[in-house]
C-alpha positions as CSV (number, residue, x, y, z in Angstrom):
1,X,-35.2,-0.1,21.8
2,X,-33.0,2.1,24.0
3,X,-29.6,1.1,25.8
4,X,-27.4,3.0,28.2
5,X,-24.1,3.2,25.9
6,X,-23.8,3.3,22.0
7,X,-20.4,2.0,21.1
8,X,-19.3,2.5,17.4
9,X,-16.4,1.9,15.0
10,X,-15.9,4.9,12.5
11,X,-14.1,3.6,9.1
12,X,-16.8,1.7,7.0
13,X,-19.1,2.2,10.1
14,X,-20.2,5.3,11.2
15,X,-18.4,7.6,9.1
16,X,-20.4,7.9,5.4
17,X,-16.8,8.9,3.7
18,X,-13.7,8.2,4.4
19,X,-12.8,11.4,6.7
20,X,-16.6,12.5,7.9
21,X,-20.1,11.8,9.3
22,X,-22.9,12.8,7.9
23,X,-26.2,15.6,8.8
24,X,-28.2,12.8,8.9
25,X,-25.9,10.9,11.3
26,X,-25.2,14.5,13.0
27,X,-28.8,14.9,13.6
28,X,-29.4,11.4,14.9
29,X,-26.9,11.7,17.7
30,X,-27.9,14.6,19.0
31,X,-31.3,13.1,19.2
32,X,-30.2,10.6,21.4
33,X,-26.7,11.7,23.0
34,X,-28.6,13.0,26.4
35,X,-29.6,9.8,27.1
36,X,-27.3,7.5,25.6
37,X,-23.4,8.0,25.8
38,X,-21.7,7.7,22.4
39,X,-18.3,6.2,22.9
40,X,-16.3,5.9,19.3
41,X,-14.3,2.6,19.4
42,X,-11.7,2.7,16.4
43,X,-8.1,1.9,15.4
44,X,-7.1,5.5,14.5
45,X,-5.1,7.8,16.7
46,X,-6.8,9.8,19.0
47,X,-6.4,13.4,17.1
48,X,-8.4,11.3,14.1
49,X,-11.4,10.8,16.2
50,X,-11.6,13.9,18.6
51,X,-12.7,15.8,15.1
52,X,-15.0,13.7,14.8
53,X,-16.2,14.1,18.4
54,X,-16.3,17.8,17.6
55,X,-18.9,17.3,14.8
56,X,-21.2,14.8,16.7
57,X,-21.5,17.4,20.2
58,X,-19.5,14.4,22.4
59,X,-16.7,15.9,23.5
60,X,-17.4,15.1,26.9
61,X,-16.9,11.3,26.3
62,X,-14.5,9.0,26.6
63,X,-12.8,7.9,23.2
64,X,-10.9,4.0,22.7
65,X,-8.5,4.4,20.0
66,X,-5.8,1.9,18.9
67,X,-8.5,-0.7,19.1
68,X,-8.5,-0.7,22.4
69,X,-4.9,-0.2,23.4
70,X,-5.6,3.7,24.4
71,X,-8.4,5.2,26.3
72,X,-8.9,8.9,27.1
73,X,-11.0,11.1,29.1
74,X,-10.9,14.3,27.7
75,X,-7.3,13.9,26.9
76,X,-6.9,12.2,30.1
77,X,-5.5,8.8,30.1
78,X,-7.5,6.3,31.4
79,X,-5.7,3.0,29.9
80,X,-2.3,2.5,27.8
81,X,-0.6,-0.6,26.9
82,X,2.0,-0.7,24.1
83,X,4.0,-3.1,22.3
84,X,7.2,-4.0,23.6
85,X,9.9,-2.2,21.4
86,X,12.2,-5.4,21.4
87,X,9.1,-6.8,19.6
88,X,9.3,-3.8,17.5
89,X,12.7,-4.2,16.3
90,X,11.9,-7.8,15.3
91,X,9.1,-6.9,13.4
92,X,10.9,-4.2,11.7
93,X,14.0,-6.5,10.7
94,X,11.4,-9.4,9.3
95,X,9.4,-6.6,7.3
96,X,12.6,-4.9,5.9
97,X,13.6,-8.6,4.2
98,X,9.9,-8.4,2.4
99,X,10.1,-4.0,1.7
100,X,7.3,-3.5,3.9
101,X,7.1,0.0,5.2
102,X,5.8,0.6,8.7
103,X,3.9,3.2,10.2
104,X,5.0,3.4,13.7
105,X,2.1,4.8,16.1
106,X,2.1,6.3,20.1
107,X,-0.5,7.9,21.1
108,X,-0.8,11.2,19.3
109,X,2.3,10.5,17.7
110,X,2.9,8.8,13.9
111,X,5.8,8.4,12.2
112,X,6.9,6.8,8.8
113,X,10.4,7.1,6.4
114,X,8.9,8.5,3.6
115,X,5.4,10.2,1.6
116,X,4.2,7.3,-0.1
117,X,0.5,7.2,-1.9
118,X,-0.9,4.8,1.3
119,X,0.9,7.8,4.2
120,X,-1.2,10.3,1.8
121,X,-4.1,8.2,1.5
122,X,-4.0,8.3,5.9
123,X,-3.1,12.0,6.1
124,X,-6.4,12.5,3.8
125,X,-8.7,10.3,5.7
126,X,-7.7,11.1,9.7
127,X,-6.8,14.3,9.1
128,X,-3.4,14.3,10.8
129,X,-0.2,14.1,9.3
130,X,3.1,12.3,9.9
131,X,6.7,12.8,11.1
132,X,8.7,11.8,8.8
133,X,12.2,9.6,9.2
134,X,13.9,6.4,9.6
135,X,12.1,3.6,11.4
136,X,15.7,3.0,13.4
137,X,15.5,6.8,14.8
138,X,11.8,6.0,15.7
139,X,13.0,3.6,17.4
140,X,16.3,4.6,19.0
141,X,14.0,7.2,20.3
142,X,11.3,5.3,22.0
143,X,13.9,2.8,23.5
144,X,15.5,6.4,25.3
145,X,12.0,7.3,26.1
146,X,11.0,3.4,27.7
147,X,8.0,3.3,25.4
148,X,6.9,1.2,22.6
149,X,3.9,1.3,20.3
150,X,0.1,1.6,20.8
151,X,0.2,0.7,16.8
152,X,2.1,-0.4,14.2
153,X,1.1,-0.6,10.1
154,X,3.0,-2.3,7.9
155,X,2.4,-1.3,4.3
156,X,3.5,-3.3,1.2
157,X,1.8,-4.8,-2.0
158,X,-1.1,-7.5,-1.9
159,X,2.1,-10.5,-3.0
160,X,4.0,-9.5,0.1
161,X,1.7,-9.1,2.4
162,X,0.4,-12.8,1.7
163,X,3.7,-14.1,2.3
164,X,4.8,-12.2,5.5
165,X,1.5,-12.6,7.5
166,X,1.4,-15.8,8.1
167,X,5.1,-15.7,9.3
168,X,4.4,-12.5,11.9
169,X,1.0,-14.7,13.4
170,X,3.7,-17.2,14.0
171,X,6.1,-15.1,15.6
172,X,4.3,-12.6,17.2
173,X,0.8,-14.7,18.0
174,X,1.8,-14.2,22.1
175,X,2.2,-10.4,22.0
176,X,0.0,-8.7,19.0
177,X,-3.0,-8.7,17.6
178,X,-2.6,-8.7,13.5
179,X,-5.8,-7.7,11.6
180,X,-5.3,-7.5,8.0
181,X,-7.4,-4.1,7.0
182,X,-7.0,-4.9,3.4
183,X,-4.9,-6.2,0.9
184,X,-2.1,-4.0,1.3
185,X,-2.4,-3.2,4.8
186,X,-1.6,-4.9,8.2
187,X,-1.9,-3.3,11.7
188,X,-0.8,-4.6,14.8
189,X,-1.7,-3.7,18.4
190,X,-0.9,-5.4,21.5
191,X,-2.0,-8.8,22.1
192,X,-3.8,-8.3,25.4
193,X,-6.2,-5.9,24.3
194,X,-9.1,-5.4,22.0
195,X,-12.2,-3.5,21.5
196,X,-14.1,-5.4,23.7
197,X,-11.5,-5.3,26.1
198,X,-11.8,-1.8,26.3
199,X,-15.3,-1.9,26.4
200,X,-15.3,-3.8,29.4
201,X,-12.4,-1.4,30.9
202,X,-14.8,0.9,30.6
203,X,-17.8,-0.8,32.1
204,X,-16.1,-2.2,35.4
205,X,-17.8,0.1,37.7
206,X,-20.8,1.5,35.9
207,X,-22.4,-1.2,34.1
208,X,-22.5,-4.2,32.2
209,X,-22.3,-5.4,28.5
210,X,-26.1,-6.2,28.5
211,X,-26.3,-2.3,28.6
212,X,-24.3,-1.7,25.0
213,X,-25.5,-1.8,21.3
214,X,-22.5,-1.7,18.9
215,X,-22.0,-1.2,15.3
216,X,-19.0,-2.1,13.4
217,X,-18.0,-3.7,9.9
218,X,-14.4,-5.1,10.0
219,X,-12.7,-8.7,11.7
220,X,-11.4,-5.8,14.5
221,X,-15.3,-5.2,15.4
222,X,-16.6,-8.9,15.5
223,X,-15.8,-10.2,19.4
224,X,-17.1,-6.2,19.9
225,X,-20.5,-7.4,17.9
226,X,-20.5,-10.9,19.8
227,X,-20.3,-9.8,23.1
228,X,-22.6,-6.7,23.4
229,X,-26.3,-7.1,23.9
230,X,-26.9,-5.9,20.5
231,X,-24.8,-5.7,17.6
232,X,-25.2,-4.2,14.2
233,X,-22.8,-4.6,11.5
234,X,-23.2,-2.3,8.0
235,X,-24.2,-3.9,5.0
236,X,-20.8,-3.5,3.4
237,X,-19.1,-5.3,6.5
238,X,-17.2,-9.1,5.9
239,X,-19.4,-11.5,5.6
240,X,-18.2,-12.8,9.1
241,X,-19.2,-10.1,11.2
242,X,-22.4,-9.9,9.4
243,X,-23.0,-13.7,10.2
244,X,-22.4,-12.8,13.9
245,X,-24.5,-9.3,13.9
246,X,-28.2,-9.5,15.3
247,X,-29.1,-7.0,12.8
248,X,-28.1,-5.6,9.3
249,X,-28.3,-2.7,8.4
250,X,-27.6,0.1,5.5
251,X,-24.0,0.7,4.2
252,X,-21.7,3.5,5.7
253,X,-22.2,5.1,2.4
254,X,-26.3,5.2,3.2
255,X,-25.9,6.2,6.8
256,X,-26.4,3.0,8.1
257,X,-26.0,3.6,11.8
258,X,-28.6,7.1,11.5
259,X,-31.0,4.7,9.8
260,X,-31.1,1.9,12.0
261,X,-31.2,4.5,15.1
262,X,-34.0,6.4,13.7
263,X,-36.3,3.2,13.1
264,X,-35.3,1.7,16.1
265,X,-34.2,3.7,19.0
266,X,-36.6,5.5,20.8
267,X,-36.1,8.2,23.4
């Protein structure tokens, strides 16, 4: 098995613990990186993947962060779409009546009111760290600036988080995408993008999506898994994307990804 481009998602994918890959993961990519481009695909900001670049030698490549909503080059921009901030401001008014914090996200910027156990739980796990202040300063800002967000997390308890989400896929269902990343947690990125959106971006003039094997675990990776020519989910993804997946393979935590490419891809 070979393919031209290895496309992965990093949380409960390619990363073995919540901040890092692994030797063994190392050691497979460098095995194949020469003939294979390694593009990371995630939700995370890009200064929590370009670290992560760092340790697997791919510097060179192109990373899609925000689940598609940014792409960059080397720091170079190569696609941006945000959320309107007069969606923004809605959102924030509706979470406020249910005490749902939000993290407010553009490109290498993150900003939230206060340290909380979920902002430390982020700063741990991406490596980055926050600005901290009020959401209507965020956003005062932004409006002066003409931008909005790339992504947006709204943090609460498992109660309120039930009740709200079903109201903001109401509201919102014509201008974000809402993934629920756990109990606790939603995120929110423009509607017209997605992984595989970005994936095709990406593509337009060099190839096609018969050329890509992707790896992923979470509802944010599925259409990703669908569409490729060959996707893998991790044994510890939703039982969705593992329904749709063409192959199964080990758990993050046993360097799934590393396995699979050292039984299966040959160079």
């Amino acid at each position: 098995m070979h393919y031209k481009i290895l496309c992965s998602d990093l949380d409960g994918t390619l990363l073995s613990t919540k901040s890092d890959v692994s030797d063994y993961t190392i050691a497979e990519i460098n095995r194949i990186k020469e003939k294979t481009r390694i593009i990371l695909v995630s939700a995370r900001m890009p200064k929590a993947m370009t670290y992560i670049q760092e340790r697997l030698g791919i510097t060179n490549e192109v990373i899609i962060c925000y689940n598609g909503a940014l792409m960059l080059d080397q720091g170079t921009e190569l696609f941006s779409t945000i959320i309107d901030i007069d969606h923004i401001k809605e959102l924030n008014l509706l979470a406020k009546q249910y005490h749902i914090k939000l993290g407010l996200y553009y490109k290498d910027e993150w900003y939230v009111e206060s340290h909380t156990d979920r902002v430390e739980k982020e700063i741990h796990h991406t490596r980055t760290v926050p600005t901290y202040q009020p959401t209507h300063k965020t956003l005062d800002d932004w409006e002066t600036r003409r931008i909005g967000a790339h992504k947006l997390m709204l943090m609460g308890t498992k109660s309120n988080i039930d009740e709200l989400l079903p109201k903001l896929e109401v509201l919102f269902k014509t201008s974000m995408n809402l993934y629920r990343s756990n109990d606790t947690l939603i995120e929110a990125t423009p509607q017209s993008i997605s992984k595989l959106s970005a994936i095709e971006h990406l593509l337009k003039d060099t190839g096609s999506l018969k050329d890509v094997i992707a790896f992923g675990d979470n509802y944010n990776d599925k259409q990703m898994l669908e569409q490729v020519h060959f996707g893998v989910a991790v044994a510890n993804a939703r039982e969705e994307v593992k329904e749709i997946a063409d192959f199964v393979t080990l758990t993050n935590t046993d360097d799934g990804v590393a396995h699979f490419l050292n039984l299966h891809f040959n160079i």
